[in-house]
C-alpha positions in Angstrom: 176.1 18.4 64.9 173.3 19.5 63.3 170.0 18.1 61.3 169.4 18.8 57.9 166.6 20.9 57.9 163.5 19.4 55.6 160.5 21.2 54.1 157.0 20.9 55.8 154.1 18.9 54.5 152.2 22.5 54.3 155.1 24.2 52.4 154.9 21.7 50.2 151.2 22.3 49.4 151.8 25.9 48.9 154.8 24.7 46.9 152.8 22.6 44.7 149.7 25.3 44.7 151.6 27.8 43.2 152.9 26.0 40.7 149.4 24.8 39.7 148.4 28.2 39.5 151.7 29.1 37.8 151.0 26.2 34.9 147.5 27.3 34.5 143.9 25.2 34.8 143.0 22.0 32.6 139.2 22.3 32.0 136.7 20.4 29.8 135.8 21.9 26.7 133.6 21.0 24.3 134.9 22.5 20.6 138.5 22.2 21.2 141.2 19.4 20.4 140.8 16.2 22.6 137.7 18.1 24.6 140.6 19.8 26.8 141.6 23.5 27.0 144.1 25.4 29.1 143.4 28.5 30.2 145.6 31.1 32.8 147.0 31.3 36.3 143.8 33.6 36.9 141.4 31.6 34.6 138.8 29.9 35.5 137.0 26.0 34.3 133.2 27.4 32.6 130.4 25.4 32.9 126.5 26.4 32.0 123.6 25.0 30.9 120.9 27.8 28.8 117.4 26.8 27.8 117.5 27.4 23.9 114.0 27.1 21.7 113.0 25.3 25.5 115.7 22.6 24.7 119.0 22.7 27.4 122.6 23.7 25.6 125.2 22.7 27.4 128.4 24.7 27.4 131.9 23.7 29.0 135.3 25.8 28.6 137.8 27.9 29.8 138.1 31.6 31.2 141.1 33.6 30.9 141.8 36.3 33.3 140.0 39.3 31.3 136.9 37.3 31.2 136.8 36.8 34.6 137.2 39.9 35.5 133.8 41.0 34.2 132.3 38.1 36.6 129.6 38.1 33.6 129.9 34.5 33.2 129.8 33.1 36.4 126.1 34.7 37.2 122.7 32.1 36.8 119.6 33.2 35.7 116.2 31.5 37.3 114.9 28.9 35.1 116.9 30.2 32.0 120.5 29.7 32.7 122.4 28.3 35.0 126.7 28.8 35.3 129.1 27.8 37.3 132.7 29.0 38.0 135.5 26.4 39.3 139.4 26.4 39.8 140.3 23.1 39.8 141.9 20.4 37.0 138.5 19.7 34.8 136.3 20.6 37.4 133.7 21.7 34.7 133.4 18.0 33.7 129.9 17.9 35.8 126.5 18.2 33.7 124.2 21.1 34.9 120.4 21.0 34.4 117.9 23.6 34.4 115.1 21.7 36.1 114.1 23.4 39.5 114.0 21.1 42.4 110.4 21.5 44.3 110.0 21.1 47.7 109.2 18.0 49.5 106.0 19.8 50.9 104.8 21.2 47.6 105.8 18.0 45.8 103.1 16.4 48.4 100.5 18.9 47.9 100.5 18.1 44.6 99.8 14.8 45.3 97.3 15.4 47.5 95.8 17.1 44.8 95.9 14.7 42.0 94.4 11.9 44.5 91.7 14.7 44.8 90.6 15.1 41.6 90.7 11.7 40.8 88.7 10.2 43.8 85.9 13.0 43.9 84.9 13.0 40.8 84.6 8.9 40.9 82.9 8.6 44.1 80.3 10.9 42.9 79.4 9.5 40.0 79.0 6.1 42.0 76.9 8.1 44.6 74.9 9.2 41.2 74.5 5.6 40.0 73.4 4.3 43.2 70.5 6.8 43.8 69.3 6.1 40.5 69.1 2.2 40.4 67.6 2.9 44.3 64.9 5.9 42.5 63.9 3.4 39.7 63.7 0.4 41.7 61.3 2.2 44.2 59.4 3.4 41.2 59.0 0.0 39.9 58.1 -1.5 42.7 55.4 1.4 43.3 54.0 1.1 40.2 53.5 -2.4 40.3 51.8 -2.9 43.6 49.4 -0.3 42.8 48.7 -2.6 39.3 48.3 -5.6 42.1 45.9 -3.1 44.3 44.0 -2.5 41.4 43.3 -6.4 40.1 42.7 -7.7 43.4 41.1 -4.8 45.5 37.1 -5.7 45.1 34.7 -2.6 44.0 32.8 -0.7 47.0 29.4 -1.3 47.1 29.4 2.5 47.1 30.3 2.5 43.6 27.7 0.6 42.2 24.8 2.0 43.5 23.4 5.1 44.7 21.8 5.3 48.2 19.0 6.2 47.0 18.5 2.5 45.1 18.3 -0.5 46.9 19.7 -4.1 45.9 16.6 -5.0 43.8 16.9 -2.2 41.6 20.4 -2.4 41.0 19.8 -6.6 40.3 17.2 -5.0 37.5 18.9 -2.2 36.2 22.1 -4.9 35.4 19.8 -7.7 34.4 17.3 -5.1 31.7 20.9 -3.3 30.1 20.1 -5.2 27.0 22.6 -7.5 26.8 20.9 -10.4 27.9 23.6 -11.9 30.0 22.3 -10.7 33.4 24.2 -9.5 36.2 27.8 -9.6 35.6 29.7 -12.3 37.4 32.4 -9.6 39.3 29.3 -7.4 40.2 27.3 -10.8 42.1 31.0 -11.5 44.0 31.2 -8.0 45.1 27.5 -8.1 46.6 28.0 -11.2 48.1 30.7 -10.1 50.0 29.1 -7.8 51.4 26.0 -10.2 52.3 25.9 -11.7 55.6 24.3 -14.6 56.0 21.8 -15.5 58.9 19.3 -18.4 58.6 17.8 -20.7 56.2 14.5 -20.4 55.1 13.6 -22.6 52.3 15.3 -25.5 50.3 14.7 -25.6 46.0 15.4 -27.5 43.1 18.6 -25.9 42.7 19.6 -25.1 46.3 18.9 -23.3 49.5 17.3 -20.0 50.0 18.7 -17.9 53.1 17.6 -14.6 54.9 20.8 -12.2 55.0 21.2 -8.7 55.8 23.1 -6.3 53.6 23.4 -2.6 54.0 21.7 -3.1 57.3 18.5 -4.1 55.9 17.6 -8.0 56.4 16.8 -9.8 53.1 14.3 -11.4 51.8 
């Protein structure tokens, strides 16, 4: 007695293959009834994406077998068009774009760059700001010590007489100017500075009388 002989799983693919490709292709399509079109048993599902007045059109069909033969439809074009070919039930149903992918090292160098020209530009200009507050605060500071030199710093006996004039005739030149107000009161502090004091010799109505020595020379 013998078994009834049954079809294998992989006949019936083939079985079921061929009458896919005998029925034809179901694809998207985007101007016909119910968005579906039919094409051939050597027809193809279209997809594409062009870059029209830079906006992306977007494009889904069906090939029949004398457009597929010319392959024209199934060829991209960098940046301007992009197509695809498929041969399965609505396998156009996908949405293509047009926008290249970079890569991941140039997408980081660009980055890198934007960090760049962002920081370098900002730190300088705090570098700029901080050398001039330092520049005018050492100016300022400059200038008014030098004012503070100048009031305090008493004149050099040097610059109120001559060497060839001795301290009585610079007491008479200030006292005879005409003013009548005698010697000035920042000229008798400067000499007197310079005066040092040895010894008393005499005692007067209105105070002491010492011997000093100024300029080397002992006085009275």
């Amino acid at each position: 007695m013998t078994r009834p002989r049954y079809p294998s799983f992989g006949t019936a693919l083939i079985f079921l293959s061929v009458a896919q490709l005998s029925t034809g292709l179901k694809c998207v399509c985007q101007l016909c009834a119910n968005n579906t079109c039919e094409t051939g048993a050597d027809g193809a599902c279209w997809n594409s994406v062009m870059l029209i007045d830079g906006k992306e059109e977007v494009v889904k069909s069906c090939l029949s077998p004398s457009e597929m033969k010319g392959q024209v439809f199934c060829y991209s074009s960098r940046n301007v068009s992009k197509r695809n070919c498929c041969f399965t039930d609505f396998c156009n149903n996908e949405t293509l774009h047009l926008n290249p992918e970079r890569p991941a090292g140039e997408a980081s160098w660009g980055q890198l760059e934007l960090a760049a020209v962002i920081l370098v530009p900002s730190c300088l200009l705090c570098v700029g700001i901080m050398l001039g507050v330092c520049t005018a605060q050492g100016q300022r500071c400059v200038y008014s010590r030098a004012r503070k030199g100048d009031a305090e710093e008493p004149l050099d006996d040097q610059t109120l007489m001559s060497p060839d004039k001795c301290l009585k005739d610079l007491i008479f030149d200030m006292s005879t100017s005409g003013s009548g107000s005698g010697l000035p009161l920042l000229v008798q502090r400067t000499i007197a500075r310079t005066i040092v004091l040895q010894e008393i010799i005499g005692k007067g109505r209105f105070g002491e009388v010492w011997r000093g020595r100024w300029r080397g020379r002992t006085w009275p």
